[in-house]
C-alpha positions as CSV (number, residue, x, y, z in Angstrom):
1,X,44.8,77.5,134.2
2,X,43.8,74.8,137.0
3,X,46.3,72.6,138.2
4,X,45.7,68.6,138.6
5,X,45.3,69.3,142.7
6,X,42.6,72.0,142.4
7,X,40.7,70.2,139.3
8,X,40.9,66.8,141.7
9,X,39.5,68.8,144.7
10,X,37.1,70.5,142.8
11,X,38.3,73.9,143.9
12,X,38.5,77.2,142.0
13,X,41.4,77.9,140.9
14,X,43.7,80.6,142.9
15,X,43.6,82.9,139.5
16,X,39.8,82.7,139.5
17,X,39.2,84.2,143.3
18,X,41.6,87.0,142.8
19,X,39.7,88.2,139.9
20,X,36.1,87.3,141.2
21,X,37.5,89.5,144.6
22,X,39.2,91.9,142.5
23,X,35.8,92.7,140.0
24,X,33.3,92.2,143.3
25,X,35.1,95.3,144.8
26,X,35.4,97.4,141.5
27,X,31.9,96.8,141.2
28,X,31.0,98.0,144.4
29,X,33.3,101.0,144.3
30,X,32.0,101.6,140.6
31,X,28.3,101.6,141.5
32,X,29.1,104.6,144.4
33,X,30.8,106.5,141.9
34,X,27.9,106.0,139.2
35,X,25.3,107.3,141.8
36,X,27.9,110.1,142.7
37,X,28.6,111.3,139.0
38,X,24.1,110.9,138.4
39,X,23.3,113.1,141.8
40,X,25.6,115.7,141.5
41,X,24.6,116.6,137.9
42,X,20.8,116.6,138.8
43,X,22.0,118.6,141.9
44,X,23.7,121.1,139.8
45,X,20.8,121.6,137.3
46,X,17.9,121.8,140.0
47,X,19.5,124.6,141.8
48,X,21.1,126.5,139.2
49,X,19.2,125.7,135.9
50,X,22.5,127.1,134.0
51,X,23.9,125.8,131.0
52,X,26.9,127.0,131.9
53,X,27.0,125.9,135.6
54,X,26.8,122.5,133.3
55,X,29.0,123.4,130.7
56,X,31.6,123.8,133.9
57,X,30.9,120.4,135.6
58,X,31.8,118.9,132.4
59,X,35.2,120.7,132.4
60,X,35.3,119.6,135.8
61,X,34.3,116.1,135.7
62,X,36.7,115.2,132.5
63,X,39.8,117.3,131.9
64,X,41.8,116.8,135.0
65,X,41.3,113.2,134.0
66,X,42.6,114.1,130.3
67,X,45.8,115.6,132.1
68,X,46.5,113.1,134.7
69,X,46.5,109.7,132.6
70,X,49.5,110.6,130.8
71,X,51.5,110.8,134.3
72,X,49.2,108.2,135.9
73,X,50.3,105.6,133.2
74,X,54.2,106.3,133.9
75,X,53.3,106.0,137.6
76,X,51.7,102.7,137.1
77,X,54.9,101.1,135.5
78,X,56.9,102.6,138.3
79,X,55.1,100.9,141.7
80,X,52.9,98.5,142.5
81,X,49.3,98.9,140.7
82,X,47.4,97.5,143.9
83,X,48.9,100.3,146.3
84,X,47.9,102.7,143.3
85,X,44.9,101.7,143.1
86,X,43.9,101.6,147.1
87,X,45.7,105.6,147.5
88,X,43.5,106.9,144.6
89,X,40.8,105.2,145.8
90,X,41.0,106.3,149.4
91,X,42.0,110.0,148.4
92,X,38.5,110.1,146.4
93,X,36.8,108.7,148.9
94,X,37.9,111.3,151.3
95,X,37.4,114.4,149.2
96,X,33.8,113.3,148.8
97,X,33.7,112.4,153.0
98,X,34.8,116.3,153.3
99,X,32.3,117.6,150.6
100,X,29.4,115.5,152.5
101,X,30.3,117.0,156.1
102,X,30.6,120.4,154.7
103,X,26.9,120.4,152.9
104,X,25.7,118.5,156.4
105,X,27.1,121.8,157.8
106,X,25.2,123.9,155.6
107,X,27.9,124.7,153.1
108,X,26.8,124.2,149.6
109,X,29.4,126.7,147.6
110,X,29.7,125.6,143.7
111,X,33.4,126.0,143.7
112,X,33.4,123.7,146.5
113,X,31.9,120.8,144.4
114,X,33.7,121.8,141.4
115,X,36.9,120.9,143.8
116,X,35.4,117.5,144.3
117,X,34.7,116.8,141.2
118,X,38.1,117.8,140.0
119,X,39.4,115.5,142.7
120,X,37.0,112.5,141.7
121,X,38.2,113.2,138.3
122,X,42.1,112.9,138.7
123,X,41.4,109.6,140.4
124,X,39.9,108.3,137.9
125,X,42.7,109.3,135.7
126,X,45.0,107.5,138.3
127,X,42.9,104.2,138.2
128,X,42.0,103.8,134.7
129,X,45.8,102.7,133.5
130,X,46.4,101.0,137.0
131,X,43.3,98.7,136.8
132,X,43.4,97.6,133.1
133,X,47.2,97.1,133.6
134,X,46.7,94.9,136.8
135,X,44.2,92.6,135.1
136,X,46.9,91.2,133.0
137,X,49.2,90.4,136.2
138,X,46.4,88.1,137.4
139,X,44.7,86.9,134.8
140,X,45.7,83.9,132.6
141,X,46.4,85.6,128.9
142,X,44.1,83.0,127.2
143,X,41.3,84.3,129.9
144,X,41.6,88.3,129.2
145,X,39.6,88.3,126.4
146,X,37.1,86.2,128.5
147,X,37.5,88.6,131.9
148,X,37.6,92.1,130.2
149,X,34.0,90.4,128.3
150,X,32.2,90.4,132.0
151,X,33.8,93.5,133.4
152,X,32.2,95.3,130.2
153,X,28.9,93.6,130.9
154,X,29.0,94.4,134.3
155,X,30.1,98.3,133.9
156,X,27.7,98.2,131.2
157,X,24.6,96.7,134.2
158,X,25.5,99.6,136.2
159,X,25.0,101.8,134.0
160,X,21.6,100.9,133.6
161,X,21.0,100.2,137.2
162,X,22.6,103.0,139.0
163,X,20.7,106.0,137.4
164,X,17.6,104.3,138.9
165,X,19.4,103.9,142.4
166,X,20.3,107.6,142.2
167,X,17.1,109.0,141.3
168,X,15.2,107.0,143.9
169,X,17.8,107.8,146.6
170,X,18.4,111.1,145.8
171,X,14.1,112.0,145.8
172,X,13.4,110.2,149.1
173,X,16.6,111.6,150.9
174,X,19.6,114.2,149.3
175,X,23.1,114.8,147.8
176,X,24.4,113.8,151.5
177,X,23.0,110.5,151.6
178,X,24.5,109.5,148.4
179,X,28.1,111.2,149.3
180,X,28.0,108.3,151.9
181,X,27.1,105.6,150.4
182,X,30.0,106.5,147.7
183,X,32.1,106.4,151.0
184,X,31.1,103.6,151.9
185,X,31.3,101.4,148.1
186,X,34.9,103.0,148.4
187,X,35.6,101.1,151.9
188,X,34.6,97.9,150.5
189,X,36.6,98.2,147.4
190,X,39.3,98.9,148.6
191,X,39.1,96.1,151.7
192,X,38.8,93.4,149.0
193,X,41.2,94.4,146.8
194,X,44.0,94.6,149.9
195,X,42.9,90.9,150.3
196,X,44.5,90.4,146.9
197,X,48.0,89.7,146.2
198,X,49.6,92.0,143.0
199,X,53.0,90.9,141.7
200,X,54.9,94.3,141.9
201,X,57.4,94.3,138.0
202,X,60.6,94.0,138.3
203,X,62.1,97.5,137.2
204,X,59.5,98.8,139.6
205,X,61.2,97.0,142.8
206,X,64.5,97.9,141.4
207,X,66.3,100.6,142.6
208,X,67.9,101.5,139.5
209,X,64.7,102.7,137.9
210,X,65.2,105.5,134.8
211,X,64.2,108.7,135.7
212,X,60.2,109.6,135.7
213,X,60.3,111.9,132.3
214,X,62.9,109.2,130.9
215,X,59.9,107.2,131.3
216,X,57.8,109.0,129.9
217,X,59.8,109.7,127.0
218,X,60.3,106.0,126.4
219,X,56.9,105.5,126.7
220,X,55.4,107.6,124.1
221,X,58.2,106.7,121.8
222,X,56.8,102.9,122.0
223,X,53.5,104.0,121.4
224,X,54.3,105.9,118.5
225,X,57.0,103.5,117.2
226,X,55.2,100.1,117.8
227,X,53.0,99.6,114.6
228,X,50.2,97.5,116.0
229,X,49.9,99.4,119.3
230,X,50.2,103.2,117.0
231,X,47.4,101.4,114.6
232,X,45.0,100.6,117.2
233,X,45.9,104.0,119.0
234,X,44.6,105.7,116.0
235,X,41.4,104.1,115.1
236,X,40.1,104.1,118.9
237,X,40.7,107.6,118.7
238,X,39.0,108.1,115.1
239,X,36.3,105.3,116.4
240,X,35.3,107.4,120.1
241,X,35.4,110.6,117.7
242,X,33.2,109.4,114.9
243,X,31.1,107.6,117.3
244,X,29.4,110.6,118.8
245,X,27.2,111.2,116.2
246,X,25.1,108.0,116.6
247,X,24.9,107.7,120.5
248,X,24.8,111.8,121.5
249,X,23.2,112.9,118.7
250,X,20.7,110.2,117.9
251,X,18.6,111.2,121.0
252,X,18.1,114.7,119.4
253,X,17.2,113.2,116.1
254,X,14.4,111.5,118.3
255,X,13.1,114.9,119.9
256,X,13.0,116.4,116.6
257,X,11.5,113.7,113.9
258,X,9.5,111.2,116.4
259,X,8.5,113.2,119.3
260,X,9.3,114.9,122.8
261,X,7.9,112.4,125.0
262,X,10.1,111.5,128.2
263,X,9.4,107.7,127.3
264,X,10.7,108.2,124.2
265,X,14.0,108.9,125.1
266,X,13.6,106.4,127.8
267,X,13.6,103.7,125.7
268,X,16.4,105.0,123.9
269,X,18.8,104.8,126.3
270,X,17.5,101.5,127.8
271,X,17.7,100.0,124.3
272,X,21.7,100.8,124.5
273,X,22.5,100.0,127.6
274,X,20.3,97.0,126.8
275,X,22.6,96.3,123.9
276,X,26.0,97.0,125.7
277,X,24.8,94.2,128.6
278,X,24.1,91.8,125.9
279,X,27.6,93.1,124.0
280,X,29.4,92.1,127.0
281,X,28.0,88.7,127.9
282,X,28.4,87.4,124.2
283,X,32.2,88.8,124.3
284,X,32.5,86.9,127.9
285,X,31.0,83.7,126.2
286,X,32.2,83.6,122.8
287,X,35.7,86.4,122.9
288,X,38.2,84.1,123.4
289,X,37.1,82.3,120.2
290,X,37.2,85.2,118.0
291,X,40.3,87.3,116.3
292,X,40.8,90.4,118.5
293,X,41.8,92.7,115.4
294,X,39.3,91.7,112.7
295,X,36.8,92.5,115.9
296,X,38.0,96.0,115.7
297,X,37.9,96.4,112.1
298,X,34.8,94.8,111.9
299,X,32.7,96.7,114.6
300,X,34.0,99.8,113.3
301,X,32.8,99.4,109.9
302,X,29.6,98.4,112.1
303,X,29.1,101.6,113.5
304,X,29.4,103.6,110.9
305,X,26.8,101.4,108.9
306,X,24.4,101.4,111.6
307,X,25.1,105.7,112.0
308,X,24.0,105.7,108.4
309,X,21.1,103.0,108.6
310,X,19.8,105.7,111.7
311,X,19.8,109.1,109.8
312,X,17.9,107.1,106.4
313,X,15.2,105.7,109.1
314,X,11.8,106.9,109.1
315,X,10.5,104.2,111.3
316,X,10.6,104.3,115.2
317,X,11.4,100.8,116.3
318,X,13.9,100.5,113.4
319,X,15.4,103.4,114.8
320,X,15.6,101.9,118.2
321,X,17.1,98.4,116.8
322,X,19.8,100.3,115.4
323,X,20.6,101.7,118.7
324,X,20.4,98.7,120.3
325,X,23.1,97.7,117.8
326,X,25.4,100.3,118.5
327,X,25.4,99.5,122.5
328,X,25.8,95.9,120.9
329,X,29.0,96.3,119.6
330,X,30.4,98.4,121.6
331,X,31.8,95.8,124.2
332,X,33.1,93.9,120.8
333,X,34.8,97.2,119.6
334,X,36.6,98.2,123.1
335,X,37.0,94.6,124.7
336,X,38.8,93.6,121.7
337,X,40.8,96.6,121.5
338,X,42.0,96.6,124.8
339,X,42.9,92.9,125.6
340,X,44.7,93.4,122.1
341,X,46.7,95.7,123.9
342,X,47.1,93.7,126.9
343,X,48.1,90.8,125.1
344,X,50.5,92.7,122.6
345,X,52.5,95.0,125.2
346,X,55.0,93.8,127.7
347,X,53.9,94.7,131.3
348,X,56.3,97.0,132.0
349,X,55.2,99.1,129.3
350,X,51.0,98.5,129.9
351,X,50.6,101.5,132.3
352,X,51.9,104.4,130.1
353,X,49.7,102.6,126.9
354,X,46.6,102.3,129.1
355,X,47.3,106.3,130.3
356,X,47.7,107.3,126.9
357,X,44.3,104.9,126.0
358,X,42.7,107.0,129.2
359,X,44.0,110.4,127.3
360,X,41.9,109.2,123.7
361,X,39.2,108.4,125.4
362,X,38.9,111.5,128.0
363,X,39.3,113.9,125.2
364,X,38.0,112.4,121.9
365,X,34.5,112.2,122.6
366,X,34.0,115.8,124.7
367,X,35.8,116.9,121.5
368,X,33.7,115.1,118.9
369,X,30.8,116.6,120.6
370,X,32.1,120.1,120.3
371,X,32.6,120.3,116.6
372,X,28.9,118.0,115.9
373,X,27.2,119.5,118.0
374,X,26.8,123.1,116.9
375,X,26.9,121.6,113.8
376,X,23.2,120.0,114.8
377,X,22.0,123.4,114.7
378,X,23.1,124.0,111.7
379,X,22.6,121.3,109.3
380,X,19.9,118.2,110.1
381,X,21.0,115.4,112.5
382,X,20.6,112.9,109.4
383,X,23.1,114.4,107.2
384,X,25.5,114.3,110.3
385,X,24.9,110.9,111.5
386,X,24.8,109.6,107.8
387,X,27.9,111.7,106.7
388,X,29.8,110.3,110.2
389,X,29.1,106.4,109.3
390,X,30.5,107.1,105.6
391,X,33.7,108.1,106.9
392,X,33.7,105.4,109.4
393,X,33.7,103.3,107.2
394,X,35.8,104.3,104.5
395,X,38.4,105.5,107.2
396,X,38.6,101.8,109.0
397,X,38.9,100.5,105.3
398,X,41.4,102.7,104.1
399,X,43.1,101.9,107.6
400,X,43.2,98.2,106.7
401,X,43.8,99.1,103.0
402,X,47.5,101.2,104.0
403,X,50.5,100.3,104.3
404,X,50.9,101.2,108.4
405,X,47.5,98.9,108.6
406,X,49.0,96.0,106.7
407,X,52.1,96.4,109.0
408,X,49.7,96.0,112.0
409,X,47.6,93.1,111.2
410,X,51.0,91.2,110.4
411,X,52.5,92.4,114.1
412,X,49.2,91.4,115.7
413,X,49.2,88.1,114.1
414,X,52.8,88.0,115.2
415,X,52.8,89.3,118.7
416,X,52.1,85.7,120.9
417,X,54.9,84.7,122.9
418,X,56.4,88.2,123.5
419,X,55.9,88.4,127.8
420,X,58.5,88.0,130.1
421,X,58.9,84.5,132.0
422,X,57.4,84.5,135.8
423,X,61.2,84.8,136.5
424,X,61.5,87.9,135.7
425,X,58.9,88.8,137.8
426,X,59.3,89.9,141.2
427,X,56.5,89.0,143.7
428,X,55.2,91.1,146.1
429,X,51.7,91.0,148.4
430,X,51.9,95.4,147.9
């Protein structure tokens, strides 16, 4: 919050740079690593037109992620988040640095930029816990809701802006070129968030830390003890599962009952990443203002309502609407449930929660796909997407409806005041 000096001077509040440094170079280094993750797949299917060349990238591009946020999250309780950060960031940015230098050199092996990949994917497994545990650290509690609101709209903009980017650098140049401009998004990421000063925790500046599997054993014990955090555990899992039928497999409904046309399925996308913008500004505006948990249960029952509205639709724009409501609430579904968590779990504990989030969301929707997908073959898209949205909906009513649910609206509604004092909080510029 502002103090009487800085509201009298008209200056921005100390909390309010750090975070407006802090999301400038996450954006920057975010945008590289969208035009990175674009190129590369392009790359792959131009020159080897394989499925399973494909099939490997996305084995590739997600498990080691799966693997690593388990570990990542204890690591992140255990040192400073900033330095964490900065060292995965740096390590990324040098793998790709070595993959650009050895394509410059006419090297251009697969297993090569399988390697890369792999490497860009345990990063991303190291950062995901670090970042959304750091945001706590510096931003007010009332203002998470607010914050993790424009970081959705923002990762949400990218999205839509850096296939674009890609294409039209990636057409007029190569690979290369976008390898080093990745390098270069990295370099300024990571020189703004070394600007930034990150309280370290204290049981991470003690020397009398419990072992690293003690940790981790303590960790997943909270998770699966704690009835709120276990609650909304289970239905972002059930939620990212479910929710592949409507955004995967609504494009192939398209193909098949309105037509083939490139613009079609142009507009499809657009019209989500439309909606997910819009999701994220209204969360930034209006979030704080709303009740995190019946936001979750709410948007869930959304989805699968809209998943069914899609596979009864015989009209084109209706279809697209409905899509654009789906990218509309998904900011509402994942901003809620994760400042939820922020707000609920002590700080010392954030960075094994946030892995184990990392782990759900990693493996829940490649896995989702794998079961609907061949089913797609089998049986019409509108059975699956309308047979996904009833269980939605009767699952995130059945989870309100049980006991375990009842027990984590009441802990929710329960869990202000629970973070440690500033006191027990030992500083440190990392």
């Amino acid at each position: 919050m502002e103090t009487p000096t800085e509201l009298a001077r008209g200056q921005m509040p100390a909390w309010k740079n750090k975070v407006a440094v802090f999301l400038v170079g996450q954006t920057v280094s975010t945008f590289g690593s969208f035009l990175v993750q674009y190129a590369i797949i392009w790359h792959l299917t131009l020159t080897t037109k394989s499925g399973v060349i494909l099939a490997l990238a996305a084995v590739f591009g997600f498990l080691p992620q799966a693997i690593v946020s388990i570990f990542a999250g204890v690591w992140a309780d255990r040192v400073n988040r900033k330095v964490m950060i900065i060292i995965s960031d740096t390590v990324i940015a040098l793998s790709t640095l070595g993959l650009a230098f050895f394509m410059l050199s006419g090297v251009n092996d697969l297993w090569l930029i399988f390697l890369v990949m792999a490497v860009r994917s345990i990063g991303a497994g190291v950062q995901m816990p670090a970042i959304s545990a750091l945001l706590p650290q510096i931003v007010p509690t009332d203002q998470l809701m607010r914050v993790n609101g424009i970081n959705s709209s923002i990762q949400s903009s990218l999205g839509l802006l850096a296939p674009v980017a890609a294409a039209a650098v990636y057409s007029t140049m190569s690979l290369v070129a976008i390898l080093f401009i990745d390098v270069l998004t990295a370099i300024i990421g990571v020189s703004l968030l070394a600007t930034i000063a990150v309280p370290t925790l204290a049981r991470a500046a003690s020397s009398e830390k419990p072992s690293y599997f003690s940790d981790m054993k303590e960790g997943l014990s909270y998770i699966f003890s704690h009835d709120l955090v276990r609650w909304v555990m289970a239905i972002f899992g059930i939620v990212f599962f479910l929710i592949v039928a409507p955004s995967n497999l609504a494009p192939l409904m398209l193909v098949r009952n309105f037509g083939s046309e490139v613009w079609l399925l142009t507009a499809l996308e657009l019209s989500f990443g439309v909606g997910m913008v819009i999701g994220g500004v209204l969360m930034a505006t209006f979030g704080s203002k709303l009740d995190r948990l019946n936001m979750i249960i709410g948007t869930s029952i959304l989805f699968g309502v809209l998943a069914i509205g899609q596979g009864l639709t015989t009209n084109l724009i209706v279809f697209y609407v409905l899509f654009f409501l789906i990218g509309l609430a998904v900011p509402a579904f994942s901003t809620s449930a994760m400042t939820l968590l922020q707000e609920t779990v002590e700080p010392e504990r954030q960075g094994r929660v946030f892995g184990f989030v990392g782990i759900v969301m990693a493996v829940a929707m490649p896995l989702g796909m794998a079961i609907l997908g061949p089913l797609a073959d089998i049986v019409p898209v509108e059975e699956l997407l309308i047979s996904t949205g009833v269980l939605t909906v009767l699952i995130a009513t059945v989870a309100v409806l049980l006991p375990a649910g009842k027990r984590a609206i009441a802990a929710a509604h329960a869990s202000t005041g629970n973070k440690p004092s500033e006191s027990q909080i030992h500083h440190s510029k990392g």
